[in-house]
PQR file of N, CA, C, O and H, with PARSE charges and radii, in Angstrom:
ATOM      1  N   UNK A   1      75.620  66.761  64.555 -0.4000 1.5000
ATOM      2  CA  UNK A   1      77.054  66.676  64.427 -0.0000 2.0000
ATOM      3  C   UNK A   1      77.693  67.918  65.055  0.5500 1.7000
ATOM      4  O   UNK A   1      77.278  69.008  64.661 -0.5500 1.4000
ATOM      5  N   UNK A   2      78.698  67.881  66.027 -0.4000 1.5000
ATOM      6  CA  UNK A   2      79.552  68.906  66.475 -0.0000 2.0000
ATOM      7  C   UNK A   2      80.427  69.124  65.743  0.5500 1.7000
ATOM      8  O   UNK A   2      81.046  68.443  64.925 -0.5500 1.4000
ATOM      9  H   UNK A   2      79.036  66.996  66.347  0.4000 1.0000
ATOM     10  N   UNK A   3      80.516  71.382  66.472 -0.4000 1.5000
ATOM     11  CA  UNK A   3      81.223  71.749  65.438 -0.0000 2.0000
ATOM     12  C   UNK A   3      82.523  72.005  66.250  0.5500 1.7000
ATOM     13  O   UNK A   3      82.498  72.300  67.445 -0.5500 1.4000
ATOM     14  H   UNK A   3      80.014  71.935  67.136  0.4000 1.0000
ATOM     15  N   UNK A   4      83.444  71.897  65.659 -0.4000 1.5000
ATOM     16  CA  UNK A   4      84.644  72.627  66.214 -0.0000 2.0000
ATOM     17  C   UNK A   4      85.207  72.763  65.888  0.5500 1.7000
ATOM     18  O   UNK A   4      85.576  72.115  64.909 -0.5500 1.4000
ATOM     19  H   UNK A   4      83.464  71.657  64.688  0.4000 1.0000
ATOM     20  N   UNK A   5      86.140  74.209  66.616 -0.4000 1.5000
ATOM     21  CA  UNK A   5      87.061  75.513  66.139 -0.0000 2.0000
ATOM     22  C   UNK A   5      88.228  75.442  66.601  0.5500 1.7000
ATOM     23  O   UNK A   5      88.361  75.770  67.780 -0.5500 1.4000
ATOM     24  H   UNK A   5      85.840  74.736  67.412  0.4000 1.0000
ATOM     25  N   UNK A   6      89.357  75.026  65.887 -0.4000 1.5000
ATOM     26  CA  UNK A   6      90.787  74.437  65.860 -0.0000 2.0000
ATOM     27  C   UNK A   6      91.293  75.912  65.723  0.5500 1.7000
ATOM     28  O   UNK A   6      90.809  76.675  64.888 -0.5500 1.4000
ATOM     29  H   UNK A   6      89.248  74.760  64.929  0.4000 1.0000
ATOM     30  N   UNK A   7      92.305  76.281  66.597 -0.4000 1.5000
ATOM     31  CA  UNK A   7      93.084  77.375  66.367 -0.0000 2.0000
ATOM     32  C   UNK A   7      94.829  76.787  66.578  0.5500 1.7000
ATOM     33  O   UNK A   7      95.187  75.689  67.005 -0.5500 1.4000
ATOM     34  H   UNK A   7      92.699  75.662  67.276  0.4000 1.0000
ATOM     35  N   UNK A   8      95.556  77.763  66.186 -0.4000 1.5000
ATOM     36  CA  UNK A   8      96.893  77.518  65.950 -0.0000 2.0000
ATOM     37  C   UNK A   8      97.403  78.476  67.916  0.5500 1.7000
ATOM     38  O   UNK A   8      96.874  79.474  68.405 -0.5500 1.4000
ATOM     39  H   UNK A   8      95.266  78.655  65.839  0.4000 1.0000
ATOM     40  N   UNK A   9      98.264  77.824  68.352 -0.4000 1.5000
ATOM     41  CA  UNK A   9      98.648  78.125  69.385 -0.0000 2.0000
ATOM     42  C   UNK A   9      99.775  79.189  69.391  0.5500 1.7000
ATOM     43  O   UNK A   9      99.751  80.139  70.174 -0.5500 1.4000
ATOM     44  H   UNK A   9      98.694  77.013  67.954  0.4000 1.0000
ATOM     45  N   UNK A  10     100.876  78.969  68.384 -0.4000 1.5000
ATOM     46  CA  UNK A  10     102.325  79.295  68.560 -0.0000 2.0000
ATOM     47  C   UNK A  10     102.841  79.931  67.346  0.5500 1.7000
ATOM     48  O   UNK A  10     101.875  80.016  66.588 -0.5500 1.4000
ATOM     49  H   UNK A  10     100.896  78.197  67.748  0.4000 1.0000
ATOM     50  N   UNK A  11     103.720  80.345  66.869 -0.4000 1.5000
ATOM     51  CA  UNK A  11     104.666  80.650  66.064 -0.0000 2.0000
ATOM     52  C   UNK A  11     105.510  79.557  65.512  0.5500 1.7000
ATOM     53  O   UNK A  11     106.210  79.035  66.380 -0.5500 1.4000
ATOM     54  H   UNK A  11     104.505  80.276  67.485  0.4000 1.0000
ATOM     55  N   UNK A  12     105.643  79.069  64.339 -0.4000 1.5000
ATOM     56  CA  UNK A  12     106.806  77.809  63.991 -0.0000 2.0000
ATOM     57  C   UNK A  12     106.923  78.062  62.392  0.5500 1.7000
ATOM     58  O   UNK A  12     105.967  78.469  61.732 -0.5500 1.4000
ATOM     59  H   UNK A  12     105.074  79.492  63.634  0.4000 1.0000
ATOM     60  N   UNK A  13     107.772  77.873  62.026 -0.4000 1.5000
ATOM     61  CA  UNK A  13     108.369  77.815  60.641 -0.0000 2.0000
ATOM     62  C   UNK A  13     109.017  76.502  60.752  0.5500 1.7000
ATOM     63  O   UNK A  13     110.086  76.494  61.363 -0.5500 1.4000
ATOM     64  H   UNK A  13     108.549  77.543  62.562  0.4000 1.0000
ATOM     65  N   UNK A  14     108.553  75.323  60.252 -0.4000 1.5000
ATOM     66  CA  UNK A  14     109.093  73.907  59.796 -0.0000 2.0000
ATOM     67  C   UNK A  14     108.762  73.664  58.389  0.5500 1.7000
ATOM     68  O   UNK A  14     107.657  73.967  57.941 -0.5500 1.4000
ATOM     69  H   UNK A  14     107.685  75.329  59.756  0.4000 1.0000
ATOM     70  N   UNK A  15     109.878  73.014  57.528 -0.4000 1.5000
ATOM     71  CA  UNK A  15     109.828  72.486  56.393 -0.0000 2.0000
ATOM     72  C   UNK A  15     109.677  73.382  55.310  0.5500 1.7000
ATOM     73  O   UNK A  15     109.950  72.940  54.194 -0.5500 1.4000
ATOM     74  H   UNK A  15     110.776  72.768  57.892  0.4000 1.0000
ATOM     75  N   UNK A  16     109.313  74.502  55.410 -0.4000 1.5000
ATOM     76  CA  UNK A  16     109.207  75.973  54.470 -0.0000 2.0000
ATOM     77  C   UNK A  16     107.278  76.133  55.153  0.5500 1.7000
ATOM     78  O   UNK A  16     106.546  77.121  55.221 -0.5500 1.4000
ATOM     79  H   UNK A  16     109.091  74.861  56.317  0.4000 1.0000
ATOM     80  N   UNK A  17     107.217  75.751  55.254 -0.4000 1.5000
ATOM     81  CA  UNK A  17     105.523  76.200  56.597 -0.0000 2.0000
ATOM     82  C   UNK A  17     105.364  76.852  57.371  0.5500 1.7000
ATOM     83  O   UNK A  17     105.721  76.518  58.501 -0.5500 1.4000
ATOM     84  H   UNK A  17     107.811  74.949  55.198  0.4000 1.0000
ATOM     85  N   UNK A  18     104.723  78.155  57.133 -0.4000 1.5000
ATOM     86  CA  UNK A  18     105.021  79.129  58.596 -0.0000 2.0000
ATOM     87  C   UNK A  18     103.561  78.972  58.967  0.5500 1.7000
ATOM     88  O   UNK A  18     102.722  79.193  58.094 -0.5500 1.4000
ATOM     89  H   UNK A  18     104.433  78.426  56.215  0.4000 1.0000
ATOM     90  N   UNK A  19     103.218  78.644  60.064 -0.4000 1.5000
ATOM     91  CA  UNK A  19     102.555  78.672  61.012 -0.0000 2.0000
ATOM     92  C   UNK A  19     102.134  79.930  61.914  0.5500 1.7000
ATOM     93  O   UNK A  19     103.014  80.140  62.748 -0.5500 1.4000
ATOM     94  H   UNK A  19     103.899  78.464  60.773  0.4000 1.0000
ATOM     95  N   UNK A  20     101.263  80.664  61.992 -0.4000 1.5000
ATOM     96  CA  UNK A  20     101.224  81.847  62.784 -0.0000 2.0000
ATOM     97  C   UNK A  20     100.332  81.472  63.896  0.5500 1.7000
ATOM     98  O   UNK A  20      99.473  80.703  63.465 -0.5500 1.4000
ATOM     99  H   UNK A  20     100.548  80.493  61.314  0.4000 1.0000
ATOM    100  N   UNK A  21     100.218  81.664  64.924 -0.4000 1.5000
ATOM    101  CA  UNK A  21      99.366  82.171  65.965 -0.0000 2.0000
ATOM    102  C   UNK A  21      97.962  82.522  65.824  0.5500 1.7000
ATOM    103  O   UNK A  21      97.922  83.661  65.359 -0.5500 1.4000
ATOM    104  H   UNK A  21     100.916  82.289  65.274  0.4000 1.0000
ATOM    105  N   UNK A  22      96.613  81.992  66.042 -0.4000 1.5000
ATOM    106  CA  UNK A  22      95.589  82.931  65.983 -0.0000 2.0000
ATOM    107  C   UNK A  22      95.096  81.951  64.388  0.5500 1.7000
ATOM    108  O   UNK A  22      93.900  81.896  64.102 -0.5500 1.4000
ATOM    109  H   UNK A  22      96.645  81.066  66.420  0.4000 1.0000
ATOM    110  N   UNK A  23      95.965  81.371  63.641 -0.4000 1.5000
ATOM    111  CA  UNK A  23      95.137  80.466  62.201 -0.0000 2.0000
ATOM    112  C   UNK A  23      93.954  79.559  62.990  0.5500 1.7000
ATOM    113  O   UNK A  23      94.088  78.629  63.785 -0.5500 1.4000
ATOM    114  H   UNK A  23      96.937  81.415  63.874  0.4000 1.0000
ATOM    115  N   UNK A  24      92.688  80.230  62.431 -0.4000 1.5000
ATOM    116  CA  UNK A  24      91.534  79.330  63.043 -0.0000 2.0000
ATOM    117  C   UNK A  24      90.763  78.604  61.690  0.5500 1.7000
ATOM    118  O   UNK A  24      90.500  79.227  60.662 -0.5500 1.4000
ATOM    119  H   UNK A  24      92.579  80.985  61.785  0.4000 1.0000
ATOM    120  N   UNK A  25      90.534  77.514  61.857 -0.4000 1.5000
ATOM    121  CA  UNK A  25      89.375  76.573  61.241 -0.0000 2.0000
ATOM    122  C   UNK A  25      88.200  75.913  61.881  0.5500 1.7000
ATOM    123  O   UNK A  25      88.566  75.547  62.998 -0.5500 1.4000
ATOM    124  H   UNK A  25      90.747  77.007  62.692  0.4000 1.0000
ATOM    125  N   UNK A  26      86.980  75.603  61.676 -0.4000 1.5000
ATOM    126  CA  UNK A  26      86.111  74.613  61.686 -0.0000 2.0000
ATOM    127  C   UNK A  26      85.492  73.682  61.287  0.5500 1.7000
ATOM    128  O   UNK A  26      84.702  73.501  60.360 -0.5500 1.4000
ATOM    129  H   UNK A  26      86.683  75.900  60.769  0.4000 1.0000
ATOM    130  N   UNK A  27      85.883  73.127  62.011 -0.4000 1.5000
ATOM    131  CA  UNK A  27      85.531  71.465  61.495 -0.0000 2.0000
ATOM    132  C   UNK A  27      84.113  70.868  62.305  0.5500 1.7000
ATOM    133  O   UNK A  27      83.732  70.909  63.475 -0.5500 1.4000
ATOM    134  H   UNK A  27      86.525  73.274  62.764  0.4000 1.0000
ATOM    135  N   UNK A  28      83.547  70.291  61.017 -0.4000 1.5000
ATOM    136  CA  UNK A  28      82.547  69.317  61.566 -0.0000 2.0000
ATOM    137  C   UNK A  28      82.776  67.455  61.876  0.5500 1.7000
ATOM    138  O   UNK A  28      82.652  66.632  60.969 -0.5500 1.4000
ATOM    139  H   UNK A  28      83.856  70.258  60.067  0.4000 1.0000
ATOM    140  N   UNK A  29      82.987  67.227  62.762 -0.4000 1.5000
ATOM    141  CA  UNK A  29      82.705  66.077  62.783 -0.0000 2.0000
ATOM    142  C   UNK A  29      81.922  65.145  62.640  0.5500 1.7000
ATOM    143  O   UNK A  29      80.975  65.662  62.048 -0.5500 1.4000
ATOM    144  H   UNK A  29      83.087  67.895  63.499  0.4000 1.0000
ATOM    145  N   UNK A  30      81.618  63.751  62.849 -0.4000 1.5000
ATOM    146  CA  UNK A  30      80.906  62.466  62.484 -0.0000 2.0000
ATOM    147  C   UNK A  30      80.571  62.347  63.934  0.5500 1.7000
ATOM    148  O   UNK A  30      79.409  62.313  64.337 -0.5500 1.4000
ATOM    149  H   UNK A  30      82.388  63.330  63.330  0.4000 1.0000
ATOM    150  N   UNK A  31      82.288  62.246  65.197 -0.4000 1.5000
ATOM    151  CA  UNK A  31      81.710  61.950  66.437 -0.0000 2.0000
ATOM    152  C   UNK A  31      82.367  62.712  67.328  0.5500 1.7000
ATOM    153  O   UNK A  31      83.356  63.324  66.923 -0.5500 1.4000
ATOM    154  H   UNK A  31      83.232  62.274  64.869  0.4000 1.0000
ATOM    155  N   UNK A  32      81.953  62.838  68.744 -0.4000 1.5000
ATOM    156  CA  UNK A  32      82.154  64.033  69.640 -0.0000 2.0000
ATOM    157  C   UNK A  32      83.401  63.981  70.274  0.5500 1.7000
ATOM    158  O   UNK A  32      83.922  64.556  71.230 -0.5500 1.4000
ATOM    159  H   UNK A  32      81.150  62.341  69.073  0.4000 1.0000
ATOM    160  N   UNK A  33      83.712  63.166  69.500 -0.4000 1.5000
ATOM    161  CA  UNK A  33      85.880  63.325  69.912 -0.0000 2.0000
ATOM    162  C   UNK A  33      85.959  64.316  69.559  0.5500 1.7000
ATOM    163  O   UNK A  33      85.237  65.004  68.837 -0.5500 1.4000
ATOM    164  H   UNK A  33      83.288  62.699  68.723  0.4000 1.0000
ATOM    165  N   UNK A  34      87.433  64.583  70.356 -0.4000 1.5000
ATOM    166  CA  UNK A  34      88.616  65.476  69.309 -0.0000 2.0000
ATOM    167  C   UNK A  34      88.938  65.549  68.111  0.5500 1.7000
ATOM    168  O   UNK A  34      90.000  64.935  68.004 -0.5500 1.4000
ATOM    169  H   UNK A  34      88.020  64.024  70.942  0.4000 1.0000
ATOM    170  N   UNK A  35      88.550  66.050  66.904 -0.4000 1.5000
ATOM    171  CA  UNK A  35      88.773  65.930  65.931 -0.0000 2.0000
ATOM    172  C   UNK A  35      90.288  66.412  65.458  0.5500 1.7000
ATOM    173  O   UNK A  35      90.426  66.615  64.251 -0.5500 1.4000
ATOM    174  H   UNK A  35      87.687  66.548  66.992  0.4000 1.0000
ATOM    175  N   UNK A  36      91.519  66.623  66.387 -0.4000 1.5000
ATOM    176  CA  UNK A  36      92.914  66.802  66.496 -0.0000 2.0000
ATOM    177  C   UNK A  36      93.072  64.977  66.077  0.5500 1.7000
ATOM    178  O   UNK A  36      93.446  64.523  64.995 -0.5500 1.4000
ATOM    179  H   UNK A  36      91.407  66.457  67.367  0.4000 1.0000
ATOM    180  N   UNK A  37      92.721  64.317  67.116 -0.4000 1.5000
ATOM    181  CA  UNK A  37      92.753  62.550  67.269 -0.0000 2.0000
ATOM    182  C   UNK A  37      91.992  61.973  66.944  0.5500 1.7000
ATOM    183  O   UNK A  37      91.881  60.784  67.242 -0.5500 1.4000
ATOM    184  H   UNK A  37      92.418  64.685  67.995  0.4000 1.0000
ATOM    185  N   UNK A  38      91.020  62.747  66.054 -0.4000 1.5000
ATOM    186  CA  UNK A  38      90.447  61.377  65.920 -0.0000 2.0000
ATOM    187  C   UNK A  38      90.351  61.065  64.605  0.5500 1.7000
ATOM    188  O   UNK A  38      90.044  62.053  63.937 -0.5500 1.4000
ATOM    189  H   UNK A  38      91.110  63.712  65.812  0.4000 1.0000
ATOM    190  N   UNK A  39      90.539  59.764  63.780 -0.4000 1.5000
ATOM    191  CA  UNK A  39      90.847  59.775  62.203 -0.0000 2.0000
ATOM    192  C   UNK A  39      91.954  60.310  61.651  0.5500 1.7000
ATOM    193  O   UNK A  39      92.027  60.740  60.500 -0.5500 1.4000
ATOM    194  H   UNK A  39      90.788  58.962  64.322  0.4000 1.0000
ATOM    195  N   UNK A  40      93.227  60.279  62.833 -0.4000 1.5000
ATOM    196  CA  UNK A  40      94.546  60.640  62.410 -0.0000 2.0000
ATOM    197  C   UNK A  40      94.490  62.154  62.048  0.5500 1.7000
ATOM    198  O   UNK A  40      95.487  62.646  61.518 -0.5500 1.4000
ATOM    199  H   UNK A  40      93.168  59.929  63.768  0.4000 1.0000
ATOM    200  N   UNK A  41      93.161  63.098  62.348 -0.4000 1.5000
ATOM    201  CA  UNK A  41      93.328  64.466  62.316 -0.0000 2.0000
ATOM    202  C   UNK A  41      92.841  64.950  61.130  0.5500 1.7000
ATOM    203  O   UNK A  41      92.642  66.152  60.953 -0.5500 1.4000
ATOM    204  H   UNK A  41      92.352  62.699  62.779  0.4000 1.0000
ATOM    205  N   UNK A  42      92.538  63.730  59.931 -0.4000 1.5000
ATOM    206  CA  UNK A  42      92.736  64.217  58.512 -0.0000 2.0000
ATOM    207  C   UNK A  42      91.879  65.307  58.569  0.5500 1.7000
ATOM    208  O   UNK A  42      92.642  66.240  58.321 -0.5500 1.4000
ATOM    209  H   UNK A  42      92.700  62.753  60.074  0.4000 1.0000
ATOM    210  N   UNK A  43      90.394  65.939  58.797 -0.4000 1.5000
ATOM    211  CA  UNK A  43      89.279  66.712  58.805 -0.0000 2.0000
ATOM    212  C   UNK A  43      90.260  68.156  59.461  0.5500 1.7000
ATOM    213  O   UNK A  43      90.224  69.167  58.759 -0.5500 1.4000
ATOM    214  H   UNK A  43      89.774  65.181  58.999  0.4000 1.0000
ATOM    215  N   UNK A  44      90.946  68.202  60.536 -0.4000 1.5000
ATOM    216  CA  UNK A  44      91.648  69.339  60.809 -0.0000 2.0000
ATOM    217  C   UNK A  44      92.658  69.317  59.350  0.5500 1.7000
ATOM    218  O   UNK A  44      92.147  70.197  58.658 -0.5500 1.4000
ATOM    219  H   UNK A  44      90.975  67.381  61.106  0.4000 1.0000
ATOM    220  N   UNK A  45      93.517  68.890  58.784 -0.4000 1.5000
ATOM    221  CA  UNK A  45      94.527  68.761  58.238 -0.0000 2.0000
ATOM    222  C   UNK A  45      93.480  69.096  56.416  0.5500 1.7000
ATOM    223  O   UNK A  45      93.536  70.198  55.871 -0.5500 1.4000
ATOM    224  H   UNK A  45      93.932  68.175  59.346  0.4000 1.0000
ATOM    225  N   UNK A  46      93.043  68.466  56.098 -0.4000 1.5000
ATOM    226  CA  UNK A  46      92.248  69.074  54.759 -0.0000 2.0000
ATOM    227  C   UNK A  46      91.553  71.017  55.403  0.5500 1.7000
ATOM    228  O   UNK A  46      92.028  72.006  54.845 -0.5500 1.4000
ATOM    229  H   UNK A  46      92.997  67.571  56.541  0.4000 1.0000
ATOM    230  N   UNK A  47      90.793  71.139  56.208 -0.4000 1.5000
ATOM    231  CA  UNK A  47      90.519  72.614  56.859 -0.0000 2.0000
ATOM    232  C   UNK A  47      91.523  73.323  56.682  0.5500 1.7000
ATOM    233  O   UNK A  47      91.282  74.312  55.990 -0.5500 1.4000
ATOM    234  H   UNK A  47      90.406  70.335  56.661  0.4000 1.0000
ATOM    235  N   UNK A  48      92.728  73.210  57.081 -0.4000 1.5000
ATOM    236  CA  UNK A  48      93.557  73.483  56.941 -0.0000 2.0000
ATOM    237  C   UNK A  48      94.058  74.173  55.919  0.5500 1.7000
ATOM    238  O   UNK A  48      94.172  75.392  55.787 -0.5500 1.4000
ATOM    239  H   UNK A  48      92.924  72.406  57.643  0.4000 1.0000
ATOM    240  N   UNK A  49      94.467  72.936  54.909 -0.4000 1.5000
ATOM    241  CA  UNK A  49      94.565  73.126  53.384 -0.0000 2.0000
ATOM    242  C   UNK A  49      93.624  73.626  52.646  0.5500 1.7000
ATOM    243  O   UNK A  49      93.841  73.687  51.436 -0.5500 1.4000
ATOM    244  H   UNK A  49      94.374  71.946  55.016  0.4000 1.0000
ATOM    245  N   UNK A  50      92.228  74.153  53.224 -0.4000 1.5000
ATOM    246  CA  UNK A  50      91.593  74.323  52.210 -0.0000 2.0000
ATOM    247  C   UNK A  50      91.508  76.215  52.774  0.5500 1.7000
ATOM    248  O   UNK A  50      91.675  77.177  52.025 -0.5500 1.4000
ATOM    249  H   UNK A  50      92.052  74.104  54.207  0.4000 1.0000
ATOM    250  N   UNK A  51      91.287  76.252  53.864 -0.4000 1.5000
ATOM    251  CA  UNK A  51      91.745  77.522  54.160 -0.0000 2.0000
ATOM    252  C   UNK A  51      93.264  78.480  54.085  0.5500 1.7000
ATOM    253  O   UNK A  51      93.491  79.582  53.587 -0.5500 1.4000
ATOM    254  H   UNK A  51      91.151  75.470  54.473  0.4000 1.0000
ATOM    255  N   UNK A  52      93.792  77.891  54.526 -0.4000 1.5000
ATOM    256  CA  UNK A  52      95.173  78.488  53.971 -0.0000 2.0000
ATOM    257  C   UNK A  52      96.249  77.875  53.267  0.5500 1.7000
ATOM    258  O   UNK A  52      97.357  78.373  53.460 -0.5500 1.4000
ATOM    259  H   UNK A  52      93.607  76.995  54.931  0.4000 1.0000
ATOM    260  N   UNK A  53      96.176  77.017  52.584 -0.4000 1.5000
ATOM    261  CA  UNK A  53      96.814  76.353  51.500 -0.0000 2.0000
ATOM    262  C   UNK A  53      98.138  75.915  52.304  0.5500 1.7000
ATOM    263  O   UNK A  53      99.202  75.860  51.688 -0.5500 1.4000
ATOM    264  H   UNK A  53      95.275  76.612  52.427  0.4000 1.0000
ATOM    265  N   UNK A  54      98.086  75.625  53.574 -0.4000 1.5000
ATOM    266  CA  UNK A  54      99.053  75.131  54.290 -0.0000 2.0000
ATOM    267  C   UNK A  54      98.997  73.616  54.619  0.5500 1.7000
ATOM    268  O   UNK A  54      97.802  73.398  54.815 -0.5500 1.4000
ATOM    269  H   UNK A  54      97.221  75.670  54.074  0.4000 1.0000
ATOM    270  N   UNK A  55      99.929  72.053  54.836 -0.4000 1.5000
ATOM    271  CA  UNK A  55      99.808  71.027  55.523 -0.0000 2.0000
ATOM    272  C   UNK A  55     100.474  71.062  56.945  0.5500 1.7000
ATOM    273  O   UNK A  55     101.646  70.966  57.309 -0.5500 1.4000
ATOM    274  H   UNK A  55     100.900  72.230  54.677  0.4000 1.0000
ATOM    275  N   UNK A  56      99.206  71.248  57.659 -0.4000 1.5000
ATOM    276  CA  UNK A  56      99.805  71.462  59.291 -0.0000 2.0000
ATOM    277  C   UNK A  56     100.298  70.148  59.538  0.5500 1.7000
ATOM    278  O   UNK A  56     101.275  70.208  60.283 -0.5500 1.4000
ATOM    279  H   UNK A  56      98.254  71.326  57.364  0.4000 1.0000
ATOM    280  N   UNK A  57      99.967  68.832  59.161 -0.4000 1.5000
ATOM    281  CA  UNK A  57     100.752  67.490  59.635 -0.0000 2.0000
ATOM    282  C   UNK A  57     102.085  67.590  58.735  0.5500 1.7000
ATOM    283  O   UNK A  57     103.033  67.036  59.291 -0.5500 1.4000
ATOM    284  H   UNK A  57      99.173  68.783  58.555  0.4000 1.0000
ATOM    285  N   UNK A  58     102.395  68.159  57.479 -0.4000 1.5000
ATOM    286  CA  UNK A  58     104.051  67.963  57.613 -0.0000 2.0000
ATOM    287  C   UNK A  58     104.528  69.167  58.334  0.5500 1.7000
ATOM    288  O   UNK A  58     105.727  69.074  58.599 -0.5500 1.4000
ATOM    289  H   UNK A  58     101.625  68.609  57.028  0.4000 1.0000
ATOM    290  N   UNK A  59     103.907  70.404  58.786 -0.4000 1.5000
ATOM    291  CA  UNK A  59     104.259  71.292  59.681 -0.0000 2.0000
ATOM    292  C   UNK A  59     105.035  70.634  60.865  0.5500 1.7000
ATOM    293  O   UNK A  59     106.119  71.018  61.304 -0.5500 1.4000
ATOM    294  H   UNK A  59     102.933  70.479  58.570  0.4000 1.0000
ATOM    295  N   UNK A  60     104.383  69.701  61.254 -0.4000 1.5000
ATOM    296  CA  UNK A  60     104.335  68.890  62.654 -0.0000 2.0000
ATOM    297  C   UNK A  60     103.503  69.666  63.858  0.5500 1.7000
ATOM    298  O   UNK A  60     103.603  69.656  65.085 -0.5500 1.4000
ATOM    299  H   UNK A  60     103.502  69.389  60.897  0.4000 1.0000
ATOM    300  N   UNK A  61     102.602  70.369  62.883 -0.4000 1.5000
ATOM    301  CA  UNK A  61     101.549  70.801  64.302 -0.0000 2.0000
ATOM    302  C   UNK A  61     100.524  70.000  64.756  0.5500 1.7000
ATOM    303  O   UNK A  61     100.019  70.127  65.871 -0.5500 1.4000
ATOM    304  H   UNK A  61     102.521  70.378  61.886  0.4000 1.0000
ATOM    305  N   UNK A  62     100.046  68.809  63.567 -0.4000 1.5000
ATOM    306  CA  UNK A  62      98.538  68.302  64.138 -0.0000 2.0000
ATOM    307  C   UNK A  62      99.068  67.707  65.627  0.5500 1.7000
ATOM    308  O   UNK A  62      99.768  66.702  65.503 -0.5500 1.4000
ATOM    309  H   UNK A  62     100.456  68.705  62.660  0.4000 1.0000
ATOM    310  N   UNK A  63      98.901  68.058  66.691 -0.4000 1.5000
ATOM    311  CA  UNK A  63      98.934  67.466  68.004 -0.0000 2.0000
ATOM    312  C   UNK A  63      98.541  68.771  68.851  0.5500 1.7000
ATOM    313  O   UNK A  63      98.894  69.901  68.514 -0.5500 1.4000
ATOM    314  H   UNK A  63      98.333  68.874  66.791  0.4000 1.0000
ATOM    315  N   UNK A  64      97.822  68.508  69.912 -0.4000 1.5000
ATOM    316  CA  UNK A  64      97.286  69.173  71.061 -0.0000 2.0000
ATOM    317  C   UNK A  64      98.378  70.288  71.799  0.5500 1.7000
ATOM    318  O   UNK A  64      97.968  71.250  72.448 -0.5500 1.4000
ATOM    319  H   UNK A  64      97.535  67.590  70.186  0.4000 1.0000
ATOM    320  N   UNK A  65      99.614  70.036  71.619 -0.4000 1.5000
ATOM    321  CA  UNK A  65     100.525  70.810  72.501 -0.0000 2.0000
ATOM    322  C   UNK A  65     100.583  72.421  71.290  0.5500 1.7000
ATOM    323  O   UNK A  65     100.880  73.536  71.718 -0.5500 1.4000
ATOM    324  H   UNK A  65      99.948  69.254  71.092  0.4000 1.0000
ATOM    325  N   UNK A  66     100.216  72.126  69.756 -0.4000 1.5000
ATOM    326  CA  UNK A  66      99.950  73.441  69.250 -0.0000 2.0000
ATOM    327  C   UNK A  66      98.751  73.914  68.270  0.5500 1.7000
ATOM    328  O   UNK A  66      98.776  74.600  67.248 -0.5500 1.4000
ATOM    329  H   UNK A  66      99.975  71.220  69.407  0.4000 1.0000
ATOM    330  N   UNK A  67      97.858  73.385  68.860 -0.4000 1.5000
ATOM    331  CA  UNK A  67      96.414  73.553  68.716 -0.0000 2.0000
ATOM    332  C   UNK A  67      95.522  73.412  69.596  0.5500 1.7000
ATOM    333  O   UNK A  67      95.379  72.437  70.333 -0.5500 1.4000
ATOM    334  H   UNK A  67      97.838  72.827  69.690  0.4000 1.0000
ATOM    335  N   UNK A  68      94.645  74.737  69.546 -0.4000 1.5000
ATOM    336  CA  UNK A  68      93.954  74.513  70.741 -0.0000 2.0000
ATOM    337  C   UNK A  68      92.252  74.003  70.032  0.5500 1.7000
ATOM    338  O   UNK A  68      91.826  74.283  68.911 -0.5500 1.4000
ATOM    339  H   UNK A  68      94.762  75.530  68.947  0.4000 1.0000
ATOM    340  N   UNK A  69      91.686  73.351  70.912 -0.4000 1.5000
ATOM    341  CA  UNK A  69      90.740  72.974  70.583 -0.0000 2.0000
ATOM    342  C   UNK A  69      89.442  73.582  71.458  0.5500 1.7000
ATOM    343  O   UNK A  69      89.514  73.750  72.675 -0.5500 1.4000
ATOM    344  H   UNK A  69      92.032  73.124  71.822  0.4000 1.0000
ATOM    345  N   UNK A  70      87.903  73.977  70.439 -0.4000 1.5000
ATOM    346  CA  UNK A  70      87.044  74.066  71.750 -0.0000 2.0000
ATOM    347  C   UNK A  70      85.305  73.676  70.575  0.5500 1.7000
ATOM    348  O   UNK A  70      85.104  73.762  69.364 -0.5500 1.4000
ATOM    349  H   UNK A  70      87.844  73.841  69.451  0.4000 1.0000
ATOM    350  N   UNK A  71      84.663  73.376  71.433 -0.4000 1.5000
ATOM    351  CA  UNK A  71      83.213  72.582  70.613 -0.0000 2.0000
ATOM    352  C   UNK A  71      82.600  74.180  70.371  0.5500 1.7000
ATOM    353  O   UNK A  71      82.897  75.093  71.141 -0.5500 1.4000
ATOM    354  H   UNK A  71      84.827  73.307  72.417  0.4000 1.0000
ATOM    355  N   UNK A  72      81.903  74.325  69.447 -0.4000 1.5000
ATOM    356  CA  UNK A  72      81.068  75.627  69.070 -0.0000 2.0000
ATOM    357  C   UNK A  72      79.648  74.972  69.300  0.5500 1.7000
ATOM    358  O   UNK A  72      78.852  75.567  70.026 -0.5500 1.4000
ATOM    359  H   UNK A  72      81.662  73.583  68.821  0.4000 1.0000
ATOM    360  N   UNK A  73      79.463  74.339  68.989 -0.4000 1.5000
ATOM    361  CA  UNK A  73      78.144  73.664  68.078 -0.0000 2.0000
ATOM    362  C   UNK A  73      77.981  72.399  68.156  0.5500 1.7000
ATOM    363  O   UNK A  73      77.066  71.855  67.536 -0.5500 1.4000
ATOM    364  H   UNK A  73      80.110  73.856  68.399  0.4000 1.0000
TER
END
């Protein structure tokens, strides 16, 4: 199973959510997609929450234009 390391791209404060630059998680996946797209993101979006007690999908970050994605593993 591949691993991969979701980082935060930008600066944004939406909904009372601040978002910083440089917030990294890893996620394991099931399959060698994007795990941004694939399963509606949920595996980035729980990482997320479980690391910084933040929801990046009501943020409106889960999408590629402010997360960068890259395979570790």
């Amino acid at each position: 199973m591949p691993i991969f390391q979701i980082t935060t791209k930008h600066r944004k404060s939406v909904n009372g959510i601040l978002i910083e630059p440089g917030m990294t998680v890893q996620v394991v996946s099931q399959s060698f997609g994007n795990p941004v797209c694939t399963n509606g993101g949920q595996p980035v979006v729980d990482a997320f929450m479980r690391i910084y007690g933040i929801d990046i999908k009501k943020a409106g970050c889960l999408n590629m234009a402010d997360l960068e994605v890259e395979k570790v593993g």
